[in-house]
C-alpha positions as CSV (number, residue, x, y, z in Angstrom):
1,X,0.0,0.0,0.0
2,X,2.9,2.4,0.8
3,X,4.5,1.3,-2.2
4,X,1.6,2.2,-4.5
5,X,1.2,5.5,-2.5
6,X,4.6,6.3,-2.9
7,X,4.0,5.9,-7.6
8,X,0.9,7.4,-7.3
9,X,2.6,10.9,-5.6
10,X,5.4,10.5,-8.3
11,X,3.1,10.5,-10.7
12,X,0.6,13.2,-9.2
13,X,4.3,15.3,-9.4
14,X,5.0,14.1,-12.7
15,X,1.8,15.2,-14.6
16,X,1.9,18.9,-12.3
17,X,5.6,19.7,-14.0
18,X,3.9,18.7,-17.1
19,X,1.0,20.6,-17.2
20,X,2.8,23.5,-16.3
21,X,5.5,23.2,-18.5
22,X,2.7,23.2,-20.9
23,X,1.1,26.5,-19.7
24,X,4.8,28.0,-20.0
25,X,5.2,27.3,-23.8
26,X,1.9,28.4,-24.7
27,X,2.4,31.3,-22.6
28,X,5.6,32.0,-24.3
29,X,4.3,31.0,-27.9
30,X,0.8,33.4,-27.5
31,X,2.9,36.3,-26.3
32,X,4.9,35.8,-29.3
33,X,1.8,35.4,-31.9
34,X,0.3,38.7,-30.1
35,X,3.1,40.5,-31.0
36,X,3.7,39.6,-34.4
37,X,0.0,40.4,-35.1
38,X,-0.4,43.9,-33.1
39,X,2.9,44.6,-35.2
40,X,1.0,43.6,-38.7
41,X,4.1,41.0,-39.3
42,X,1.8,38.6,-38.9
43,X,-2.1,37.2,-40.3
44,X,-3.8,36.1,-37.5
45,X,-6.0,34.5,-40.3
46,X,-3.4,32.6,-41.9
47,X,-3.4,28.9,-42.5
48,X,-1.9,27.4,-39.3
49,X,1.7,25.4,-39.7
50,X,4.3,24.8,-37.3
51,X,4.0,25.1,-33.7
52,X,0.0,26.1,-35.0
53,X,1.2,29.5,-35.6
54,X,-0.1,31.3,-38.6
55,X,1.5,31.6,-41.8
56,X,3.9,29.2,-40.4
57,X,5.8,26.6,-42.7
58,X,3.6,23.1,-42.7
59,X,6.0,20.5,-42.2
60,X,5.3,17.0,-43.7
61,X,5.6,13.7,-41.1
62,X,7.6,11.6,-43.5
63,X,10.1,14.2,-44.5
64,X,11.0,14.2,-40.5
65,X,11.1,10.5,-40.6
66,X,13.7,10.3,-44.0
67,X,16.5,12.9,-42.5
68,X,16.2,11.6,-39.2
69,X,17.0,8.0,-40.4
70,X,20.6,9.9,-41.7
71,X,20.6,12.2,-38.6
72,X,20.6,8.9,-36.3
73,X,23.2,6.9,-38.5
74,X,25.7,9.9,-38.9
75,X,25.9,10.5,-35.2
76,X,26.2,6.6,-34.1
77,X,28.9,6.1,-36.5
78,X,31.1,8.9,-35.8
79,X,29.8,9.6,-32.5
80,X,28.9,13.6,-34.0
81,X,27.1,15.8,-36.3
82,X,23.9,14.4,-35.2
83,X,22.8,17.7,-34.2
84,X,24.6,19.7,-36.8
85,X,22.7,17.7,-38.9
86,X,19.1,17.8,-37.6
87,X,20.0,21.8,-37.7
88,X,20.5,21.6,-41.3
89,X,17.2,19.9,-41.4
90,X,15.5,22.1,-39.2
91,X,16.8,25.1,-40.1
92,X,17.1,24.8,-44.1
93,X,14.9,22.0,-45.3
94,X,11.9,22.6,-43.5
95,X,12.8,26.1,-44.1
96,X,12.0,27.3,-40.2
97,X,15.6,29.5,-40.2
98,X,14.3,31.8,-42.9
99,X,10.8,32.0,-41.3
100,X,12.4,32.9,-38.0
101,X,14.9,35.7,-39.4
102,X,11.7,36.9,-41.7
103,X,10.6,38.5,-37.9
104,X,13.8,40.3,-37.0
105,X,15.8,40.0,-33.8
106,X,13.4,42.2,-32.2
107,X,10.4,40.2,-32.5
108,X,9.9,38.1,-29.7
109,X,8.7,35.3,-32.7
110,X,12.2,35.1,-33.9
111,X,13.5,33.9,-30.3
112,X,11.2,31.2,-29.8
113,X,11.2,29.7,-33.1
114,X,15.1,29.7,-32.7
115,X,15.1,28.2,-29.1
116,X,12.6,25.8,-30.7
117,X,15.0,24.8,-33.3
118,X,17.6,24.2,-30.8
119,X,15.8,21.9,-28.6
120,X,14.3,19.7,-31.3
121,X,17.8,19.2,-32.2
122,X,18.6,17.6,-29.1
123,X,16.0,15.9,-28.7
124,X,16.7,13.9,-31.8
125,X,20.7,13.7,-30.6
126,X,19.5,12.5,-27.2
127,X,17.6,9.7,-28.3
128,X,20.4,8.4,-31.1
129,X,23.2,9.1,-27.6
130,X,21.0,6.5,-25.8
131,X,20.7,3.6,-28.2
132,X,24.5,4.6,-28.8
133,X,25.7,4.3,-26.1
134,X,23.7,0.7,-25.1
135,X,25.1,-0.3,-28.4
136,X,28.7,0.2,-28.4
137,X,28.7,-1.0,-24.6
138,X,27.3,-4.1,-25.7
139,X,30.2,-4.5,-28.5
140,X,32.7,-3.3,-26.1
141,X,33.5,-0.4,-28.0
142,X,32.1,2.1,-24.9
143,X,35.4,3.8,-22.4
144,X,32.3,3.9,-19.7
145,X,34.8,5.8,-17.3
146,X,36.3,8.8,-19.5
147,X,31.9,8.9,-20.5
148,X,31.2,9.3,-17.3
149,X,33.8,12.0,-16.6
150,X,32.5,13.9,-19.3
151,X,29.0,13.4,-18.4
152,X,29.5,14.8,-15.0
153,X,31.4,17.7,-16.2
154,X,28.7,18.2,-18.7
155,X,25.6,18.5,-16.2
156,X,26.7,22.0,-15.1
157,X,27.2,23.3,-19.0
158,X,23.8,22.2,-20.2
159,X,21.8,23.6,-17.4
160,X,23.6,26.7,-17.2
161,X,23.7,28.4,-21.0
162,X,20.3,27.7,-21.7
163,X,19.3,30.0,-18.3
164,X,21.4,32.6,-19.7
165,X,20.5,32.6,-23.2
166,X,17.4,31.0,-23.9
167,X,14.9,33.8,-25.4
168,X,18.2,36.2,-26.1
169,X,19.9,35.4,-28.7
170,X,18.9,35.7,-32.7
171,X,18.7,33.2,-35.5
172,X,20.9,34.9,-37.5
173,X,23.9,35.5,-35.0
174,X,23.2,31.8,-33.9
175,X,23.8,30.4,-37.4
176,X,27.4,32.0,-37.9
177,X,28.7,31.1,-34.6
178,X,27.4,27.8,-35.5
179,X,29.4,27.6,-38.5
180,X,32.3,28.9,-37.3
181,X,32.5,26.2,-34.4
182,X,32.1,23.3,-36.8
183,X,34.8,24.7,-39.4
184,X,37.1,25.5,-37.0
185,X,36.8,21.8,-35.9
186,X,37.0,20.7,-39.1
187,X,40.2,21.7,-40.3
188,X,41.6,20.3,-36.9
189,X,40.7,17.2,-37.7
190,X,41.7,17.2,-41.0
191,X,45.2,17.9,-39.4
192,X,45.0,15.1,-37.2
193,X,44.6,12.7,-40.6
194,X,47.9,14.0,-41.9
195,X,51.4,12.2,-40.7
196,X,52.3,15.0,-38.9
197,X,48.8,14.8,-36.8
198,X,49.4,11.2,-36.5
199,X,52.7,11.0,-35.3
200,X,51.9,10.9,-32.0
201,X,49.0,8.9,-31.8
202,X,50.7,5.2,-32.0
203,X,48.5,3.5,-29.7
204,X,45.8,4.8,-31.5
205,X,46.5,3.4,-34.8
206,X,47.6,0.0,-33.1
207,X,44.6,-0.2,-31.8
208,X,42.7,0.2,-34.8
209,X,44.9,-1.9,-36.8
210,X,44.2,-4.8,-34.4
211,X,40.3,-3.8,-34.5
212,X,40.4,-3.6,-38.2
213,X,42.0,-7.1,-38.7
214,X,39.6,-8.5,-36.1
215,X,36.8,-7.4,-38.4
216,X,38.4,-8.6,-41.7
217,X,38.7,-12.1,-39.9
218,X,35.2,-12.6,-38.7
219,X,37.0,-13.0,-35.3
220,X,35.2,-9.6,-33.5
221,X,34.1,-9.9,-29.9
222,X,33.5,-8.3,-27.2
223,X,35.5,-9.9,-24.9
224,X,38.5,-8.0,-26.7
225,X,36.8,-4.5,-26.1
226,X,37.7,-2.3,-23.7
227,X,38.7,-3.5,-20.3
228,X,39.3,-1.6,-17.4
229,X,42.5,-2.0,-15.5
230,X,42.7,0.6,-12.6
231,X,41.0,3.9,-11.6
232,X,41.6,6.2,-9.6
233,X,40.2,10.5,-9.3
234,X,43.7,11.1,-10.7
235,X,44.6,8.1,-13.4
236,X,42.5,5.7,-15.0
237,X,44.3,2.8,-17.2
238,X,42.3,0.6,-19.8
239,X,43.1,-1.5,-22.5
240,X,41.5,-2.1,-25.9
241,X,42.3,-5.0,-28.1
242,X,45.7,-5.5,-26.0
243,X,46.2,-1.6,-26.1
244,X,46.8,-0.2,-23.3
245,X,45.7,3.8,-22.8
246,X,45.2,6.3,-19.9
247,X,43.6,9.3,-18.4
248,X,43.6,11.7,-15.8
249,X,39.7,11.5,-14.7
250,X,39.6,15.6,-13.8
251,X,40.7,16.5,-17.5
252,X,37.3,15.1,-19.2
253,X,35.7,16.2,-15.8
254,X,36.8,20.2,-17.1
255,X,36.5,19.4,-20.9
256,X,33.3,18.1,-19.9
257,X,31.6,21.6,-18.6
258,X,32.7,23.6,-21.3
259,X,31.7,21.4,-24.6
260,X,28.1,20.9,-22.9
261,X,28.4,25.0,-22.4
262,X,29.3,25.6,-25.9
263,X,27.1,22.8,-27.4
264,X,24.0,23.7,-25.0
265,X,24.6,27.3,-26.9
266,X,24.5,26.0,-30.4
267,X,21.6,23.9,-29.8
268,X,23.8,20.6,-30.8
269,X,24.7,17.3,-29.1
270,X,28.2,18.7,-28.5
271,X,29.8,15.4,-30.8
272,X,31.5,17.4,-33.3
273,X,33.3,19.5,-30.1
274,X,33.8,15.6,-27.8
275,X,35.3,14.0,-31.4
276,X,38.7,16.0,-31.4
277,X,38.8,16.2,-27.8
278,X,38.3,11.8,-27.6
279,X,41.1,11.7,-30.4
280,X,43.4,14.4,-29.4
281,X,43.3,15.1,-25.5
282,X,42.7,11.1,-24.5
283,X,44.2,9.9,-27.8
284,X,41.3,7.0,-28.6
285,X,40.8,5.4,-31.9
286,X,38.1,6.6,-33.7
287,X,36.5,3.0,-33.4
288,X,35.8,4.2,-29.2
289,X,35.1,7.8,-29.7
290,X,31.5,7.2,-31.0
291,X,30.2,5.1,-28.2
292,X,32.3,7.5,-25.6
293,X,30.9,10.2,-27.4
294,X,27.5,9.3,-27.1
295,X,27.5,8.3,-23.4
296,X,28.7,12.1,-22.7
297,X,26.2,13.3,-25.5
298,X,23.4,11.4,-23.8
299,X,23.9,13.2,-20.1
300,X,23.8,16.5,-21.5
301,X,21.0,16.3,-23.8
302,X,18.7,14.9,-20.5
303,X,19.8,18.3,-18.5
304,X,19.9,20.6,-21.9
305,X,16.2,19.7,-23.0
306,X,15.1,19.9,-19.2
307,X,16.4,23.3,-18.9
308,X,14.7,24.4,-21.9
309,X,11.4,23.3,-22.0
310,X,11.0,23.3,-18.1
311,X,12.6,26.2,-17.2
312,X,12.4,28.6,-20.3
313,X,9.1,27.1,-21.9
314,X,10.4,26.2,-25.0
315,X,7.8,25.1,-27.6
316,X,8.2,22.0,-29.9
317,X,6.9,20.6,-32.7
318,X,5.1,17.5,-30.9
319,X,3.8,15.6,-34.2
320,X,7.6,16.2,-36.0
321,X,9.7,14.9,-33.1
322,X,7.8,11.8,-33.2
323,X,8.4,10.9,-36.4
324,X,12.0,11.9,-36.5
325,X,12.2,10.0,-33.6
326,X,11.5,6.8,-35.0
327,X,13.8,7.6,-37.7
328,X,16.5,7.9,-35.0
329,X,15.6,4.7,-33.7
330,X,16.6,3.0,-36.9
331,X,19.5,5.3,-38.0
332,X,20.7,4.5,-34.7
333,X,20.7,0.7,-34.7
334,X,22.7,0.8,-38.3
335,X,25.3,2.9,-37.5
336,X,27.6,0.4,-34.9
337,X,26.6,-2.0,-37.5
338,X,28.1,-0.8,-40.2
339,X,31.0,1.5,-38.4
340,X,33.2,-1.1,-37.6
341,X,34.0,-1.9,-42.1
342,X,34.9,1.8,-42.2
343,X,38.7,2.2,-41.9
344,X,39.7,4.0,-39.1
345,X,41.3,6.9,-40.9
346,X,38.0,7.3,-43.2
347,X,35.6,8.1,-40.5
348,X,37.8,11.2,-39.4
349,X,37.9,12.3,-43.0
350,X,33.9,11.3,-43.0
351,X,33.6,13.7,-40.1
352,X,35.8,16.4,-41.7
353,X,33.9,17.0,-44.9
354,X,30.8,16.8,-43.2
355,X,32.5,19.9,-40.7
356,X,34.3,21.8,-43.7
357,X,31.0,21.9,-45.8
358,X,28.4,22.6,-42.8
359,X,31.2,25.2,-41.0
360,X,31.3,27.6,-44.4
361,X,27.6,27.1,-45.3
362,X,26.1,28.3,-42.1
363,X,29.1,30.9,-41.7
364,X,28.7,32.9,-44.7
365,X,24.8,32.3,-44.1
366,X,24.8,33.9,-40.7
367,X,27.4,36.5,-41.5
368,X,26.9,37.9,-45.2
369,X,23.9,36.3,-45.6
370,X,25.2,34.0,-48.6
371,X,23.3,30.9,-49.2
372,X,25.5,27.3,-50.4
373,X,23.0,24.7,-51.4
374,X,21.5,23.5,-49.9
């Protein structure tokens, strides 16, 4: 009897944050509408479309469904660009950047379609970080400890940009610091391809040598994953197919705060920031860093949407995340599939052209307002 009293007061608390989370977005999204009509930028008259607002772009269930199926198979393979790429969906193919920058940065309308942008994002990244993660934990391709350190380091990051900018900041200033991040990124990975970038990375390439032959053999098992040795706050020592690595626990624990802080900011997963920090700070074959980088990913997309839509009263798209979802869902469960025949060296040049291309297109979009298809 206490047990079932106990549920039915969790759920009692459940359904109250709910149904006022729900008041706060349409608080948010009728202040907005009001505004946009009293300021003639908007027909109140209008054919409804997303979020129900009029004039609005209608978005299409099955369009959500076909890029989420690449958004979810992009991001479990190279353990990044999952939100980068449900951005470029969100933002360019469903065409809700150019509706949000059509109100001006003054507009309250502009704001909430943006904020909305960035947490539908993440909702997409968080669901493809949790099968992820169970994925590449189950093939022993998951450094559980250096996840967790980032995790942790990752809670105070997600909660704490969204607080601060959350209803501040404008599409367009958010789509050129967007790019620049991801180009940035890019060319630093495309270093770390050359000889030079490699030179110091020899357990690195051992490892994935020995992973690679595994896989050519047919002889691929978890049991030669990654296996724990020691840990303590200051070292932690693992080995991966007979490679041995290390960390110091408080470096990822830092790392950690500030890529959920910058990610949180872009409205991303934070992948394409963990990705060069997995291979170049801890030194991991790129055959761990997706698994890793999903386990961190996954933690900071729980805290990130929370802050969002329960303390900012963010509005999404109910009827579009669901189908994107399910597109996740399958994206997801291909991706350590098929990772694992991809050479080593080709998924960080996989995860460079991606970065190079996405980096200048949203750059010159949000800066001088120059459009790259698509």
């Amino acid at each position: 009897m206490f047990k079932n009293r106990n549920v039915l007061i969790v759920f009692a608390a459940l359904a109250a944050v709910l149904l006022l989370q729900e008041s706060a977005m349409a608080d948010r999204l009728a202040d907005a509408i009001n505004q946009a009509v009293e300021t003639g930028a908007m027909d109140a008259n209008a054919q409804k479309g997303y979020l129900g607002i009029p004039g609005a772009p209608e978005l299409t269930w099955w369009w959500g469904l076909i890029w989420a199926i690449w958004v979810g198979w992009i991001f479990s393979t190279v353990g990044a660009f999952g939100g980068i790429m449900a951005g470029v969906g969100h933002i360019t193919i469903y065409g809700l950047g150019d509706y949000a920058k059509s109100f001006g940065k003054s507009m309250k309308m502009n704001k909430v379609v943006t904020d909305s942008i960035r947490v539908s994002n993440q909702w997409l990244v968080g669901c493809s970080a949790g099968l992820s993660t169970f994925n590449y934990w189950k093939m022993g391709r998951l450094v559980l400890p250096l996840g967790i350190a980032l995790a942790l380091g990752s809670v105070a990051g997600s909660w704490l940009v969204p607080a601060l900018t959350a209803g501040k900041i404008s599409l367009k200033a958010y789509i050129g610091y967007f790019g620049l991040f991801v180009l940035f990124l890019g060319c630093y990975l495309f270093y770390e391809t050359t000889p030079a970038g490699q030179a110091g990375k020899k357990a690195a390439k051992e490892a994935a040598q020995k992973f690679q032959a595994s896989v050519a053999s047919g002889e691929t098992s978890a049991d030669m994953g990654v296996k724990v040795q020691t840990f303590t706050p200051t070292r932690c020592v693992f080995t991966f197919f007979g490679v041995e690595f290390s960390f110091n626990p408080l470096i990822p624990l830092v790392g950690g705060f500030i890529i959920a802080a910058l990610a949180s900011f872009l409205g991303v997963g934070g992948g394409f920031l963990l990705v060069p920090f997995l291979t170049s700070v801890a030194g991991l074959p790129m055959y761990l860093v997706a698994g890793t980088s999903a386990a961190a990913v996954f933690i900071g997309m729980i805290n990130s949407i929370a802050s969002y839509m329960l303390l900012r009263g963010t509005p999404v798209e109910w009827s579009l995340i669901g189908a994107e979802l399910i597109g996740i869902v399958i994206g997801s469960l291909i991706g350590p599939r098929t990772s694992k025949y991809i050479p080593d060296v080709w998924l960080k040049r996989l995860f460079v052209v991606l970065a190079v291309y996405v980096g200048m297109r949203y750059t010159l979009k949000g800066f001088f307002d120059i459009a790259l298809w698509p």
